[in-house]
N, C-alpha and C positions, 0 to 999 in steps of 0.2 A: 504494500500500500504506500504511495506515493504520499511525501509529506508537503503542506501547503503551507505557507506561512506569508501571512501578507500585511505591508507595512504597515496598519494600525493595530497590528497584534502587538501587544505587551510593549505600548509604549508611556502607559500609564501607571504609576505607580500602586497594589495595593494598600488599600483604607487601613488609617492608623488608626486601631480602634483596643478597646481592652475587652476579652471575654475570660471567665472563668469555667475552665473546663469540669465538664462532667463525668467525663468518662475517662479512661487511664493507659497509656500504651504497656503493651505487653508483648511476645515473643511470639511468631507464629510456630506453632508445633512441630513446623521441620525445616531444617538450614534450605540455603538455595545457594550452587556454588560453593558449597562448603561456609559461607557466614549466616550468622543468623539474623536473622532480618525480623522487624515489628510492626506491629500494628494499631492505631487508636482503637479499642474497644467501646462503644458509649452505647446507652440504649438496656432496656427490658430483657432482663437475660432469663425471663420465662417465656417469652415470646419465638412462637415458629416462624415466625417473617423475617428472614434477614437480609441484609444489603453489603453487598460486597463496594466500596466507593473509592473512586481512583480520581485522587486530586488532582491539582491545575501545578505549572513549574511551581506556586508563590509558594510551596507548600503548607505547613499545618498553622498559616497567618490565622490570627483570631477571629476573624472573618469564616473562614473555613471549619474551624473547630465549633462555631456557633450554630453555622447552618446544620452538623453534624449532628449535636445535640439537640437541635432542634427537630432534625428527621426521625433522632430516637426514644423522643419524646411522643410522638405519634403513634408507639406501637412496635419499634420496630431493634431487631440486634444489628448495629450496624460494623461494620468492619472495615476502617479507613486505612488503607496501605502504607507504610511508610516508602513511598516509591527512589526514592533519593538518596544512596548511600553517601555520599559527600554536600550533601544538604540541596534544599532549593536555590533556582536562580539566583545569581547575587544582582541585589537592585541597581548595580553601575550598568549593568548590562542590556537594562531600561534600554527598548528602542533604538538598539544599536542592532542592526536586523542581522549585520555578521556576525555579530559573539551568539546573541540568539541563537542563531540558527546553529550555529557549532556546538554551542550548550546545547541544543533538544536533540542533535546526532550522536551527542559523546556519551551525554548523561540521562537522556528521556528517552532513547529510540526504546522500542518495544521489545524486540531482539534479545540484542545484548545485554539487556541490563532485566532479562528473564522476568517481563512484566507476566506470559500467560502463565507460566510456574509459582510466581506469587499469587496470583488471582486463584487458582486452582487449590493453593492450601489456602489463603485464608477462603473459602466456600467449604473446604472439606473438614476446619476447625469450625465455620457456623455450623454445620450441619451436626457434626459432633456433642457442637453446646445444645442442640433440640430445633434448631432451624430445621423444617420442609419446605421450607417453599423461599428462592432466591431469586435476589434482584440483583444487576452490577448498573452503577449509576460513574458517570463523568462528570468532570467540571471542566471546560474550554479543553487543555490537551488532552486531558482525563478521558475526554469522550474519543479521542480519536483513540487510546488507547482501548477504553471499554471494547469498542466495535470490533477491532483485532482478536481482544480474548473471547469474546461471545461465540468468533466467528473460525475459532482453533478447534479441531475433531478432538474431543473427548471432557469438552468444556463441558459446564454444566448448567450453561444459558444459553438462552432459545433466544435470538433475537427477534426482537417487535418495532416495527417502523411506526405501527398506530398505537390506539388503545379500544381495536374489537378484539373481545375473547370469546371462547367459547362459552354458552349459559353458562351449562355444566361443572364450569371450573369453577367452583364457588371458591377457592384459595385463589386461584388468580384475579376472581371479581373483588375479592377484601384487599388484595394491594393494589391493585392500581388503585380504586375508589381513594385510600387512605392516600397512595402516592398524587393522584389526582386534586387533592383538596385541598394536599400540603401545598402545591406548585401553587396552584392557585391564589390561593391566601400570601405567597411569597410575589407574585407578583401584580397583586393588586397594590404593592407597597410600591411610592417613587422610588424612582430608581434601581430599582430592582429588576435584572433579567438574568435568571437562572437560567446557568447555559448544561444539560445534559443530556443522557439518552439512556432510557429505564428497560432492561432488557430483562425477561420472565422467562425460568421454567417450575411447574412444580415437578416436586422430586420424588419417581416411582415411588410406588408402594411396595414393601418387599414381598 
C-alpha cells in the first residue's frame, strides 16, 4: 500500500492541553522481535466489546489519552498500542514534509516496525481478558495502519466500509450503535473531526 502524505499533513502543532489518565500501560503478553513492547489499557474490564486502537505519529499526547478514556467509558476494553519504540514525532519536524516523510518510512511504516504482529496480540490479550467481539479503530496515520492489519490473512477483523450489518448480529448491532453515538456526540462539538475507520468481527463461537 502506497503511502500518501500531503503538505497540510502535520503541519500543525498538537493541542496543549492537560488530561489525567484513567487507564495504565502494561506489557502485551508476548515480545515482538525479541522486545517487549506495551500497551495503554483503559476501559471496563468486565466488558466483551473490545477495541484494538492504533494512534496518530503525536503519540499518547493528552488529547489522545482522553479521547481513549473517553471511548472506554462507553462500554468498552480498549487496547491502545504503544506503536513507537523511540517515541512519537518530534514536534521540530512540524511541516517539514522531508523529515516527515523519512520519520513515517523509518519509524511508522507498517512492515518493519511489525505493526500486524502487535495488533494480532494485543486482540489475542482482549480476547483472553473476556472480549468476543473486536473493533481496531485509527486516528489520521492510525487508520492507514488499521486498514493494512484488518486486511492481513489470519487477522481477526472483518473490514466495514459502512455501518449495515447483519439483523442477526445483535453483538455487532450493540457496537456500532454505542460506536455510532460516541462519534456522534464527539462531533457535534467545534472543532472536532475525529479522523478513523471502525472495523468488526465477532468472534466464532467455539
Amino acid at each position: 500500500m502506497e503511502i500518501q502524505i500531503i503538505e497540510t499533513c502535520c503541519n500543525t502543532p498538537a493541542t496543549k492541553t492537560a488530561w489525567v489518565k484513567k487507564g495504565a500501560f502494561k506489557p502485551l503478553s508476548k515480545q515482538v522481535a525479541g522486545i517487549e513492547r506495551r500497551t495503554y489499557r483503559t476501559g471496563v474490564v468486565t466488558s466483551k466489546l473490545g477495541v484494538v486502537a492504533l494512534i496518530d505519529i503525536h503519540g499518547f499526547h493528552p488529547t489522545t489519552v482522553q479521547f481513549l478514556d473517553s471511548l472506554a467509558e462507553k462500554g468498552f476494553q480498549v487496547s491502545a498500542i504503544d506503536l513507537f519504540l523511540n517515541g512519537p514525532m518530534p514536534d521540530e519536524y512540524m511541516g517539514d514534509m522531508a523529515k516527515l516523510d523519512d520519520w513515517i518510512r523509518t519509524k511508522a511504516e507498517y512492515t518493519n516496525n511489525h505493526i500486524g504482529e502487535l495488533v494480532k496480540i494485543s486482540a489475542q490479550d482482549l480476547t483472553a481478558d473476556g472480549c468476543e467481539s473486536l473493533f481496531i479503530i485509527g486516528h489520521c496515520w492510525g487508520v492507514h495502519l488499521a486498514i493494512r492489519a484488518a486486511s492481513e490473512a489470519g487477522q481477526v477483523f472483518l473490514g466495514r466500509g459502512d455501518w449495515i450489518i447483519p439483523e442477526q448480529n445483535e453483538a455487532a448491532a450493540q457496537v456500532l450503535q454505542k460506536m455510532s453515538e460516541f462519534f456522534s456526540t464527539l462531533t457535534q462539538k467545534k472543532g472536532t473531526q475525529p479522523i478513523c475507520i471502525c472495523i468488526f468481527r465477532e468472534q466464532p463461537k467455539p
